[in-house]
C-alpha positions in Angstrom: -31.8 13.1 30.1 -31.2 14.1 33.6 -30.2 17.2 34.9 -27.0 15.6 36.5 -26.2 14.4 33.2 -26.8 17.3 31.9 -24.6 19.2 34.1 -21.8 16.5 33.5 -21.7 17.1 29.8 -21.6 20.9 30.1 -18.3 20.3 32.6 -17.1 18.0 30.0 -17.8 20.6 27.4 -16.5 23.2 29.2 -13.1 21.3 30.3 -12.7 20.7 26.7 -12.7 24.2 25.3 -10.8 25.1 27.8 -8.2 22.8 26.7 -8.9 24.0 22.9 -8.2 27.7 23.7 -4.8 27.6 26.4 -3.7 25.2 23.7 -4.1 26.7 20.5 -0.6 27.7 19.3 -0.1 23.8 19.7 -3.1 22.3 17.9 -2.8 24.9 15.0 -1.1 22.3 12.7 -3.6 19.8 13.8 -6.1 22.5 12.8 -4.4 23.3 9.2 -4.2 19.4 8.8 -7.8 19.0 9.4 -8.7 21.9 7.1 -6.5 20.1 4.5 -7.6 17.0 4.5 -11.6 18.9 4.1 -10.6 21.0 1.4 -9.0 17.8 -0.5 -12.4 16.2 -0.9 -11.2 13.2 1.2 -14.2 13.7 3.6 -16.7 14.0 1.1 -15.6 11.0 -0.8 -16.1 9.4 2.6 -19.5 10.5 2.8 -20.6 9.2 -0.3 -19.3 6.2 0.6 -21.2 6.2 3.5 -24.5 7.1 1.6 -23.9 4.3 -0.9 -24.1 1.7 1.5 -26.9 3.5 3.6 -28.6 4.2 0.7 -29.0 0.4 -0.9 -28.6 -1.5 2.4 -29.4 0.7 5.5 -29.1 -2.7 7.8 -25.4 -3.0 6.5 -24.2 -0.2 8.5 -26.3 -1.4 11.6 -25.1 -4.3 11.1 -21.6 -3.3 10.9 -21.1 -0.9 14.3 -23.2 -3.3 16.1 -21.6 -7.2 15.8 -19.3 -7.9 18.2 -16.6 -8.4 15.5 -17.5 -5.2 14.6 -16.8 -3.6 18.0 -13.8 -5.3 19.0 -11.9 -4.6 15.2 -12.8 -0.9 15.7 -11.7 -1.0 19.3 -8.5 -2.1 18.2 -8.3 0.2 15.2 -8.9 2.9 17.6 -6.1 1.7 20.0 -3.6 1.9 16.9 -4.3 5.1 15.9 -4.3 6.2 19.1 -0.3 4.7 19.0 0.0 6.5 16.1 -0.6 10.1 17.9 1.9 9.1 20.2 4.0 7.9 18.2 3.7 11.1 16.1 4.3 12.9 19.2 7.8 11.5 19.3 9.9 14.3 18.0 12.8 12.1 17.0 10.4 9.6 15.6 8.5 12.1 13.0 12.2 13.6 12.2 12.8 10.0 10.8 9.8 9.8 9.1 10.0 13.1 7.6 13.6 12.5 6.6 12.8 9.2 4.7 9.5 10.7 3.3 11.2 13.7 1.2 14.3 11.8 0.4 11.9 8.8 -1.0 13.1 9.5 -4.4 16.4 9.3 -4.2 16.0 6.2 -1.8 14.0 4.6 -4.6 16.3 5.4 -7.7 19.5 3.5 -5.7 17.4 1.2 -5.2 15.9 0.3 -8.4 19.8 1.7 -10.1 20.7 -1.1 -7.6 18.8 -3.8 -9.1 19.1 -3.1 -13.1 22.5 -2.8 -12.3 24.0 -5.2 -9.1 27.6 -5.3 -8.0 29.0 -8.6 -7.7 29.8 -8.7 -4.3 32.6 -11.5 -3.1 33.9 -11.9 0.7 36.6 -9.1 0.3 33.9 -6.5 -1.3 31.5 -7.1 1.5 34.3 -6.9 3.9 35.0 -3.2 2.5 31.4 -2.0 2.3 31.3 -2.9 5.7 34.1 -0.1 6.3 32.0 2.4 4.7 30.2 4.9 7.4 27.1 5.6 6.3 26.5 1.7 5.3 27.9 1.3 8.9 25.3 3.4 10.2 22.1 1.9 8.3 23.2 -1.7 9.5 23.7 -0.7 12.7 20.5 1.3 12.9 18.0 -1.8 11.2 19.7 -4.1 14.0 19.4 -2.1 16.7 15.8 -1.8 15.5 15.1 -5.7 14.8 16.2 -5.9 18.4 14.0 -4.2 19.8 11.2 -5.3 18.1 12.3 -9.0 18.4 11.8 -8.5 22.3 8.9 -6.8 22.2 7.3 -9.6 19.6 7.9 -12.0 23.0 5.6 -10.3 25.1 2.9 -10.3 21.9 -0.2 -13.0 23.1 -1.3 -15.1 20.3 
């Protein structure tokens, strides 16, 4: 490798940390996250994984992070989850999440209570659910929503 290389990679190392340590308060959840998800065996459950298919087929995993296919499928994995942190950024967006999340339960019971058990529902019973506020709210909130996603679905290239 090169000195100028070299050199580059330190800076880049060095810009990093730097990063790390003025922002440190910030990433500590990040941090606890990551020590969370290695103290709950996820990443050596991955590893193993990795060894099986290293260990009978070495060529597979050549094979796999060198195709094309391969390439462009992780490329666009890695653009999703990159939209993911962004959209986990979104303040409003992970209070949603969050709020559906620990109230899954309870979401899940009506429903299922719902099902067992439906109303029969004419035009004048509709009409007066309609009335109701927080029903109100949901509908207005899942149109609003297929809205927006509607006109951004336009712009999607087949």
């Amino acid at each position: 490798m090169s000195e100028k290389a070299n050199v580059e990679g330190s800076d880049k190392i060095e810009e990093f940390l730097t990063v790390i340590t003025e922002n440190g308060a910030s990433l500590e959840p990040v941090l606890d996250a990551l020590i969370a998800i290695g103290r709950s065996g996820v990443l050596e459950r991955l590893g193993n994984v990795i060894k099986e298919f290293s260990a009978t087929d070495p060529t597979y995993l050549l094979g796999m992070f060198s195709s094309e296919e391969s390439l462009r499928g992780m490329a666009k994995l890695l653009g999703l989850f990159s939209s993911l942190l962004a959209a986990a950024g979104s303040e409003t967006l992970t209070d949603i999440v969050k709020t559906v999340a620990f109230n899954s339960d309870s979401i899940s019971d009506s429903m299922v209570t719902g099902a067992k058990n439906p109303d029969r529902f004419g035009l004048m019973k509709m009409m007066s659910t309609m009335k109701d506020p927080d029903f109100a709210s949901s509908l207005t909130a899942m149109i609003n929503a297929l809205k927006i996603v509607g006109k951004l679905l336009r712009n999607v290239e087949q």
